[in-house]
C-alpha positions as CSV (number, residue, x, y, z in Angstrom):
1,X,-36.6,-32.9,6.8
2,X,-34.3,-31.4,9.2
3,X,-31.7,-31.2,6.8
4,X,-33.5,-28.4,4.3
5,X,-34.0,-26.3,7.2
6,X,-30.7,-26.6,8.8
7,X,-29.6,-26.0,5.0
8,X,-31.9,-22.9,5.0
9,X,-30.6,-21.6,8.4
10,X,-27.0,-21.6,7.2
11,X,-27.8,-19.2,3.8
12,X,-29.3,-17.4,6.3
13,X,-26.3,-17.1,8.4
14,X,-23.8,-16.5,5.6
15,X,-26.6,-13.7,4.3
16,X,-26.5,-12.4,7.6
17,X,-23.0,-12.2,8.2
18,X,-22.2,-10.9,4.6
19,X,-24.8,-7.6,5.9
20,X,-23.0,-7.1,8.7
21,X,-19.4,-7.2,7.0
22,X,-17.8,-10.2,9.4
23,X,-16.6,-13.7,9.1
24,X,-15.3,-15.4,5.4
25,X,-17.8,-13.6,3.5
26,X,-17.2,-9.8,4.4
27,X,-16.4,-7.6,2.0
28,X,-12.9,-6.4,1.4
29,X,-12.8,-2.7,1.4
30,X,-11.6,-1.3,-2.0
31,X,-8.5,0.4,-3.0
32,X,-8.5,4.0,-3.2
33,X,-8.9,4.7,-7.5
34,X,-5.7,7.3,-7.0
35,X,-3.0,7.1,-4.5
36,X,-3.3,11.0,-3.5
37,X,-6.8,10.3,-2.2
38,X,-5.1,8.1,0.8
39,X,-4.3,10.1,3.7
40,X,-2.3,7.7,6.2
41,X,1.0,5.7,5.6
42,X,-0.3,2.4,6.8
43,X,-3.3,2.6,4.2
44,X,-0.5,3.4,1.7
45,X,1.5,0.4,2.6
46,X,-1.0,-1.8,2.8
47,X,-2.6,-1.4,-0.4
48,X,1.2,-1.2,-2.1
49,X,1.5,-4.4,-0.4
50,X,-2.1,-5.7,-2.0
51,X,-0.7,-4.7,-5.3
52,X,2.5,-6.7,-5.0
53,X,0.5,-9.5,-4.2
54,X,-1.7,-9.5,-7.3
55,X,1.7,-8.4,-9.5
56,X,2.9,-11.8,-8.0
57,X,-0.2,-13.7,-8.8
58,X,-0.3,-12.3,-12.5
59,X,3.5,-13.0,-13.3
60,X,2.8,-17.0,-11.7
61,X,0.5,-17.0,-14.1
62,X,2.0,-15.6,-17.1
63,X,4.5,-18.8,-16.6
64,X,2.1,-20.9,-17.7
65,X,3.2,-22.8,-20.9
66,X,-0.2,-23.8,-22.0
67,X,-1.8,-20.2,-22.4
68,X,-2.5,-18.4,-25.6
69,X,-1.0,-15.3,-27.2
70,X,-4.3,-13.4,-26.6
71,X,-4.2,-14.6,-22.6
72,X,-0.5,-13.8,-22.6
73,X,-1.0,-10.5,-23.8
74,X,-3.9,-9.6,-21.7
75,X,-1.8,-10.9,-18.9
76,X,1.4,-8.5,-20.1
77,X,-1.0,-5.5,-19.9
78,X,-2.2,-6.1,-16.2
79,X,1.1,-6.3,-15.4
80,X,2.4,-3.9,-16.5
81,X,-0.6,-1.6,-15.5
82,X,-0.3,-3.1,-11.7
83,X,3.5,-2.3,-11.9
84,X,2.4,1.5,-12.6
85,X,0.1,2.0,-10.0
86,X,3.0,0.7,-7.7
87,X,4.5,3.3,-8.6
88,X,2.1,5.8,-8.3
89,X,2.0,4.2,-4.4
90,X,5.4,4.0,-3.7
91,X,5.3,7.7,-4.5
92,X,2.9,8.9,-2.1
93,X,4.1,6.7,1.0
94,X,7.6,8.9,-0.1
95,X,5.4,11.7,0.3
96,X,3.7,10.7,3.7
97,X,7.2,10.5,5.2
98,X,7.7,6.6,4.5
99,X,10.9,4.4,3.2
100,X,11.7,4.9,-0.4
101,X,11.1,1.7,-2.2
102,X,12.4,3.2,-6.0
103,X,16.2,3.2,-4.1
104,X,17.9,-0.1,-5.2
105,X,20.9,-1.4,-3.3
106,X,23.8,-2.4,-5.8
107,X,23.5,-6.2,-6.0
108,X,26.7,-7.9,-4.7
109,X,28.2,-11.4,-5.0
110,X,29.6,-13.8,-2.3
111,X,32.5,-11.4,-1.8
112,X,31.2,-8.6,-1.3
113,X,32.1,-6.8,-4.6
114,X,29.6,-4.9,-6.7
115,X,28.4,-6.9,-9.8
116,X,28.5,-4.9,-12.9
117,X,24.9,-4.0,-13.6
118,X,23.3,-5.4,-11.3
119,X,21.3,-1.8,-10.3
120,X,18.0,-3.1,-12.2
């Protein structure tokens, strides 16, 4: 009988700890809807940072041989939505005073020599 209420004090703990927004179940603050409403160049990074990551997880799975047009082309669209807010991000930590992430260097082989178009 111990069990159920050992079982019973642990939903309680997870409940109790999801209220007061610690441990594995906190949740995650959201990202700002536009990038203009972020203030502070850290904030700026890190959610251009969050969007790399899910860019990253979205093109993994895009790889996946065994997917469907319709899944394929759902995934295409988040992409490529993902890859515009970016942008919009990379725009606004220029604006705060940050590093400019749109500036490519020229891609160069073992040399040293510039490859022709290699600029993206």
């Amino acid at each position: 009988m111990a069990r159920n209420e050992e079982k019973a004090m642990s939903m309680l703990n997870r409940w109790i700890r999801v209220q007061a927004g610690t441990g594995e179940y906190a949740i995650k603050e959201k990202r700002p809807h536009l990038a203009n409403l972020c203030e502070t160049l850290v904030d700026c990074e890190k959610w251009r940072r969050q969007i790399m990551t899910e860019i990253s997880k979205s093109v993994a799975d895009i790889q996946n041989p065994g997917l469907g047009e319709f899944k394929i082309r759902d995934l295409n669209d988040a992409i490529n939505k993902l890859v515009r807010e970016k942008g919009y991000w990379e725009l606004r930590i220029l604006e705060l005073g940050g590093p400019n992430y749109k500036k490519q260097a020229p891609t160069v082989d073992a040399e040293g020599n510039e490859v022709p178009g290699g600029k993206g």
